[in-house]
N, C-alpha and C positions, 0 to 999 in steps of 0.2 A: 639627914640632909648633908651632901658636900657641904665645910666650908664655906667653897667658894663654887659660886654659880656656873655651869659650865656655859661657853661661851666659843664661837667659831673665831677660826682665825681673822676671817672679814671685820670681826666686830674689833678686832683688839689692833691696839696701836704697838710698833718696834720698840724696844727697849731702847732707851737714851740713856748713857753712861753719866751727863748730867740733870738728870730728873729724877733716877731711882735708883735708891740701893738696892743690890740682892737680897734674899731673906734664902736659908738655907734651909733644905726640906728633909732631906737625908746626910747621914756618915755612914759608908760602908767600908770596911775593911778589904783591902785587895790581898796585902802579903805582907811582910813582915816592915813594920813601917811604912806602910802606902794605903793610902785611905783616897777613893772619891767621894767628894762632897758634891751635889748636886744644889741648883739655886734654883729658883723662881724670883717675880717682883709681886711685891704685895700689890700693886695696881691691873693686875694679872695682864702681863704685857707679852709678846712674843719675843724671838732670839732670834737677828739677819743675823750669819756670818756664812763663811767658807769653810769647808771641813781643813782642820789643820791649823786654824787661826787659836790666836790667846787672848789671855785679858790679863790684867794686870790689876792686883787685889790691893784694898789699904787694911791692913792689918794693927790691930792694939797689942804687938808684942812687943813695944820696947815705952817707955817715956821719957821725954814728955810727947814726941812726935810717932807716928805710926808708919810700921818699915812697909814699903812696896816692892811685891814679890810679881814677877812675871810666870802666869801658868798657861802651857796647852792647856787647848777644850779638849776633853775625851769624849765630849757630845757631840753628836751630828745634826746637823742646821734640817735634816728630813724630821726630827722632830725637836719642834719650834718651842715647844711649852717652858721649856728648861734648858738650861745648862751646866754641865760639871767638869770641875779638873780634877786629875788624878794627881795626889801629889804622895813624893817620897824625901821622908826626913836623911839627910845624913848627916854625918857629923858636923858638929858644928851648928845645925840649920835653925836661926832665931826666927823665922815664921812661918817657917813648912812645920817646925817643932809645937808652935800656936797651937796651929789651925789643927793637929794631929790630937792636942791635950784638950784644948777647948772648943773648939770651933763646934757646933751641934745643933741641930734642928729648932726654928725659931727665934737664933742669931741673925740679924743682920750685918754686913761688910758694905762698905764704896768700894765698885770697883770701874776698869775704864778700859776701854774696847769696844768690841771686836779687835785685833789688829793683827797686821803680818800678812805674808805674802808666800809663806810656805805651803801650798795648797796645789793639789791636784785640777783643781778649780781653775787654776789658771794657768796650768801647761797640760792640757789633754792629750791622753794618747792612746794606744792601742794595748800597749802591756805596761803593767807597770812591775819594778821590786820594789818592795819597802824593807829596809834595814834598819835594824834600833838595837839596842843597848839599855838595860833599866826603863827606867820612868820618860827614855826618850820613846818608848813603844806608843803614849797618847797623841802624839796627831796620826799617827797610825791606825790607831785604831779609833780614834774620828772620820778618817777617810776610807778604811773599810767599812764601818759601817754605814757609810752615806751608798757607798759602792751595792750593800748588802739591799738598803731600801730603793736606791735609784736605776742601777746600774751594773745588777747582778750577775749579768754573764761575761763581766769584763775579765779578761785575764790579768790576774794577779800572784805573785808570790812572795808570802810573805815571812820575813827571815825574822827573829827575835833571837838575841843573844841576857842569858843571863847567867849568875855565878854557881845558883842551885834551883833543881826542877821549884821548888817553893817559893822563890823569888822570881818567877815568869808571872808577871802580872797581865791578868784578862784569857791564863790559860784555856780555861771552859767553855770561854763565851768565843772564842776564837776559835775551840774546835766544831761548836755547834754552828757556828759561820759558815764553816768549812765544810759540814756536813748538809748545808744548804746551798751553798754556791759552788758549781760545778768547777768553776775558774778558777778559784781560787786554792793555791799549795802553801801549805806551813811547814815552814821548819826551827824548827827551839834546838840550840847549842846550847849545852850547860859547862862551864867548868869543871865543876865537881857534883858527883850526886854518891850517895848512901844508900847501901841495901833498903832501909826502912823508904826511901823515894819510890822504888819501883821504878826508876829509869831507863829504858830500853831506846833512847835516842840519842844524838850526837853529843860527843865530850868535845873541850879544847877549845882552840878559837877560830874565828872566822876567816880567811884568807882566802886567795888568790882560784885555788884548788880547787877548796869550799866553796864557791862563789860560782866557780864553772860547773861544779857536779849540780847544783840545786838551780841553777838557772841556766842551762847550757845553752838558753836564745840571749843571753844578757846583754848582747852588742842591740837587740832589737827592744831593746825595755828602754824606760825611762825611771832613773834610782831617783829616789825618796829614801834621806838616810838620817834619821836622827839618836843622840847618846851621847856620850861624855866625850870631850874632845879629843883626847888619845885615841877613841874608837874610829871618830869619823875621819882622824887622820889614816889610820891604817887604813880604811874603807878610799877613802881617796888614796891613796898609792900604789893599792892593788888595783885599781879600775886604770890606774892612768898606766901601770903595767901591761895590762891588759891591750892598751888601747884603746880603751873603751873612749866614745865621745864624750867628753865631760861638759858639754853644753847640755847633753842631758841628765846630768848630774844635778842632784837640789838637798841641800842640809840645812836642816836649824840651828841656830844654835843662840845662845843670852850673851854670849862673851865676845867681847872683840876677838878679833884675828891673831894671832902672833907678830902680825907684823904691824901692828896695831896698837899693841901694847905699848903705855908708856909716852905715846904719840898723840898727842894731842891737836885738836884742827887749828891750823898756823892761824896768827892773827892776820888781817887785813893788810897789805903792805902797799909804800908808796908814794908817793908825795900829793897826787889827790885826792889818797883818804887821807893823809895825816892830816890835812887840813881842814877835813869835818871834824865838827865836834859829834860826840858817839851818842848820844841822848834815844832813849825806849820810852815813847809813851803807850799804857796799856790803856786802853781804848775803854771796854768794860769798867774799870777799878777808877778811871778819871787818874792816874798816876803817872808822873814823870820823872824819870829819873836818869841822870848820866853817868855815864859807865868808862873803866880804862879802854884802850884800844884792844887789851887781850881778855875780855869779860865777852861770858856769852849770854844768850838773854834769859839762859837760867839762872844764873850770878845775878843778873842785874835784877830779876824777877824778887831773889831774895834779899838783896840787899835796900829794895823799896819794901820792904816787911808781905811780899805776895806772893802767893803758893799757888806752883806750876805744878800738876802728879810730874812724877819722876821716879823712875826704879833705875835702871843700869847706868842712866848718865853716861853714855861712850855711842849714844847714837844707834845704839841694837832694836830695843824692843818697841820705839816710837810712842812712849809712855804718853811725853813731855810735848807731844804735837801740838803745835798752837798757828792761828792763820797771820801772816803776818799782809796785815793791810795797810801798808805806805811803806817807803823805803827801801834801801836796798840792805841785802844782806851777804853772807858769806857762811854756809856751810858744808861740813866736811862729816860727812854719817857713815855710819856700819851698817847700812841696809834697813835699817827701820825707818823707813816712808818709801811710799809708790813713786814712779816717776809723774802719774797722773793728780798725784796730790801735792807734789811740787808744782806744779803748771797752775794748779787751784789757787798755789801760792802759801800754802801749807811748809813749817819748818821745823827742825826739831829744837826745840829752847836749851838742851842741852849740849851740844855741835854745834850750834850757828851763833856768829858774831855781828852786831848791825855796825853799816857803816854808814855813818851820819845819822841822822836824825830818821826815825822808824816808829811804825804802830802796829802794836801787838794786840791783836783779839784777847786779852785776857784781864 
């Protein structure tokens, strides 16, 4: 006997980020340092999202507090039962390096999501390219695969750059893709490969050239570009050489901008607001607390002893979303919240500062 009773989707309720933690089913090895973990919920719930979307994990890899990592799904929302991110450690990395040593089937994690807006889901089109770099290859390959069960004769081509053939994560399952969908063209740049690789495909890096030989309709595509930011800059500079339309241009990324950095969202200014007093009541917690004029309602959150999730704090991955129901507020985000979740009145506790008196769903 399963487990657990098998059960239609009808029967089962969406997953709530605050009702149930994940419980972790599998660890599978991708490539060297990169492991997908895949999750279920022990209440056996199903998974809404958008191919391409993340979640953001709470992790016990430091104490006394547990560090939050922001991951693509490498899963596709066609099959609902579960979800998995593919993560790769690199240097330095206190919970990708966790989840890599410990993390194992039977573990539970908090985690919070769905979120993000980097999805094919919501700019439709006729062709798409997808470009990546490393470990930016997982909304990629969540969005092919949704393409693979949904939407199999869409034209696609799909570019992966990495340093050695061994380090191309999801090579196999991408050519088996490919040898099922008609649409769909691959191509893998490597850096460098060794005899013992057997590499027979492209060295070097990505460029201008590159970009026109493997996609020569690219003015009529829509990019999808995700990797480490040095990547996604050259990837914009050759498209904007090109001419290419860069409205249809779309990259992920966890890091503020460059122009971004260092900048923080200006306080409130002016002789109207100066004259409120700044006070967050969190609504939930029965908590009231006043805050400076440059405190945002993450500051203020923790300085009343209350715990908002939060990973990037610069407004990126919309961890730290909370509904803000009364007052007015002021923020200044890097792309992590919808324009439609602002109008709901949704803000991010990280970026936004209250001016005057304000209540927070938390």
């Amino acid at each position: 006997m399963p487990s657990h009773p098998i059960r239609h989707l009808d029967e089962m309720l969406p997953w709530n980020d605050k009702l149930q933690m994940l419980e972790c089913i599998s660890a599978v090895e991708e490539a060297p340092d990169v492991m997908t973990f895949s999750f279920r919920t022990p209440d056996q719930n199903w998974f809404r999202y958008a191919p391409g979307q993340f979640v953001t994990l709470e992790l016990p890899a430091a104490s006394p507090e547990p560090v939050m990592r922001t991951y693509t799904l490498s899963s596709t929302p066609s099959r609902p039962y579960s979800i998995a991110v593919t993560v790769k450690a690199q240097q330095g990395s206190v919970g990708t390096r966790w989840m890599l040593d410990h993390l194992r089937p039977g573990m539970r994690i908090r985690a919070y999501g769905p979120a993000g807006d980097f999805s094919l889901a919501s700019r439709p089109a006729e062709k798409y390219l997808f470009i990546s770099a490393g470990s930016g290859i997982t909304p990629m390959m969540s969005m092919t695969r949704w393409l693979h069960d949904c939407a199999p004769s869409t034209d696609t081509i799909f570019i992966n750059c990495a340093r050695r053939p061994d380090e191309i994560i999801f090579h196999d399952e991408l050519r088996l893709l490919a040898s099922r969908m008609e649409a769909l063209k691959l191509a893998f740049i490597v850096g460098r490969s060794l005899p013992r690789h057997g590499w027979s495909g492209l060295h070097g890096r990505i460029d201008r050239a590159r970009l026109e030989l493997i996609a020569p309709d690219i003015h009529h595509r829509t990019v999808f570009c995700c990797g480490p930011e040095p990547f996604m800059r050259a990837m914009r500079e050759a498209l904007q050489a090109m001419g290419f339309d860069m409205a249809r241009y779309h990259q992920e990324s966890f890091q503020p901008t460059a122009e971004t950095v260092g900048t923080p969202p200006s306080p409130a200014s002016g002789p109207e607001t100066a004259a409120q007093a700044a006070t967050v009541r969190f609504t939930r917690s029965g908590v009231e607390t006043a805050c400076a004029a440059d405190d945002t309602i993450l500051l203020a959150a923790r300085s009343a002893g209350l715990k908002i999730p939060s990973a990037c704090e610069f407004g990126v991955c919309g961890t730290c979303k909370v509904l803000c129901s009364g007052g007015e507020t002021v923020m200044n985000h890097n792309g992590g919240i919808r324009d439609d979740e602002i109008a709901e009145g949704y803000v991010l506790a990280c970026c936004t500062r209250p001016v005057g008196p304000v209540e927070i769903d938390a």
